[in-house]
N, C-alpha and C positions, 0 to 999 in steps of 0.2 A: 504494500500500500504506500511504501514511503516514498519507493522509488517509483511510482503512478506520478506524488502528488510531487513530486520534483521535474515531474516531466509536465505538467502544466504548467510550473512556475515558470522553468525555462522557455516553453513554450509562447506565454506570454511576455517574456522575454522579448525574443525574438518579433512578435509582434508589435510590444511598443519600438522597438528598437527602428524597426522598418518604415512604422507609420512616420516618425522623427524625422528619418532618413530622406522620405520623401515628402517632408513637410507639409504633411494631410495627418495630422491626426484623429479620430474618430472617437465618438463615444453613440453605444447605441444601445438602446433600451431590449432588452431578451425579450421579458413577456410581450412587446409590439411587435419586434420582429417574427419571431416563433407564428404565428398569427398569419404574416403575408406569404406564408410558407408554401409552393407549389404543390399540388396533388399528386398524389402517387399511391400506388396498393395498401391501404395500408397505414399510411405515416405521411407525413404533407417534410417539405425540406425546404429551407431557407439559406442561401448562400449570406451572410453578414459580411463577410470579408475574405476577399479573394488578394493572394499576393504573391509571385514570381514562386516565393516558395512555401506554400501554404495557406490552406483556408479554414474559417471558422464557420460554423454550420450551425442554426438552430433546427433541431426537427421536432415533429408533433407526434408521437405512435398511437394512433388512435386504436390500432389491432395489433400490428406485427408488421415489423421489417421480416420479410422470408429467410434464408438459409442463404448464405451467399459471401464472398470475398472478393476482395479487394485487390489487385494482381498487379496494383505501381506501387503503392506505399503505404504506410500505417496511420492510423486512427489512433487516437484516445477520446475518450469519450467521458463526460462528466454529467449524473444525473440531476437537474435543476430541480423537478416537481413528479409525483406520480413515483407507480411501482410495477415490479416486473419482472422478471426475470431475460434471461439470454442464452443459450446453449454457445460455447466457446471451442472449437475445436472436438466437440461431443462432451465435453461437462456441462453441465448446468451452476448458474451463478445466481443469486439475488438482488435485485438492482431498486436503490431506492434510493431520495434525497441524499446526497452526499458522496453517495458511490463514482470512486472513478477506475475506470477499464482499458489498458493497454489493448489493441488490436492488433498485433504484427500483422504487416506486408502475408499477404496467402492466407491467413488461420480462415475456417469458416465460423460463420456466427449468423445468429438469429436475434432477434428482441422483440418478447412481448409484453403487452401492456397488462397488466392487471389490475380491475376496477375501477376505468376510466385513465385518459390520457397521460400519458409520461412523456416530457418534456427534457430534452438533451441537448447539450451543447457540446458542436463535435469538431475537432481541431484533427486536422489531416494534412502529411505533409509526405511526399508531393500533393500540391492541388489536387483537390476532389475532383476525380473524370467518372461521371456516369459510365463512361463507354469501359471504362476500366472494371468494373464491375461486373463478376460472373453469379447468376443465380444459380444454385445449387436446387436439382430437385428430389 
């Protein structure tokens, strides 16, 4: 867990570091953004911040993100609101307020909602490429 919440730090790191860099800072509201979040099977996805190397994601799982991996680069993920679980590689995990989840590059993974919506903030570095994305079925 320690070495999770060290890789967000750093993470954010590297985000303020970039926004400075290219002197555009940002501040932006989660629960607004999470909201304008595009539809998909399942979970709605909001891009918040795209940058050369790395983006930050709010998504909304209203059921289930399916079975599926990631084939350019890694994920961490941090639970804002809601509860849920995940299958990781074939274990099962419990995901609630607070929880934060390394995704390596390939692992397969699932996320479901349990009892109404779970709200994630997801930082992926390389950029998030849909096209990069293989469903598992």
């Amino acid at each position: 867990m320690r070495g999770a919440v060290l890789a967000i730090v750093a993470t954010l790191g590297l985000a303020a570091g970039w926004a400075f860099a290219q002197g555009g800072s940002e501040v932006l509201d989660f629960s607004s953004e999470v909201k304008k979040g595009d539809q998909r099977a399942g979970f709605t996805l909001k891009q918040m911040v795209k940058t050369p190397t790395y983006t930050a994601g709010a998504i909304a799982v209203k059921e289930e993100i399916k079975m599926h991996r990631h084939k350019d680069g890694n994920h961490v993920i941090y639970i804002v609101s809601g509860r849920g679980t995940a299958t990781l590689d074939g274990k099962s995990v419990s995901l609630k307020p607070g929880t934060v989840v390394h995704i390596p590059k390939g692992s397969t993974h699932n996320i479901k909602a349990e009892g109404g919506e779970m709200q994630i903030l997801d930082f992926a570095q390389p950029p998030f490429d849909p096209a990069q994305m293989e469903w598992i079925k």
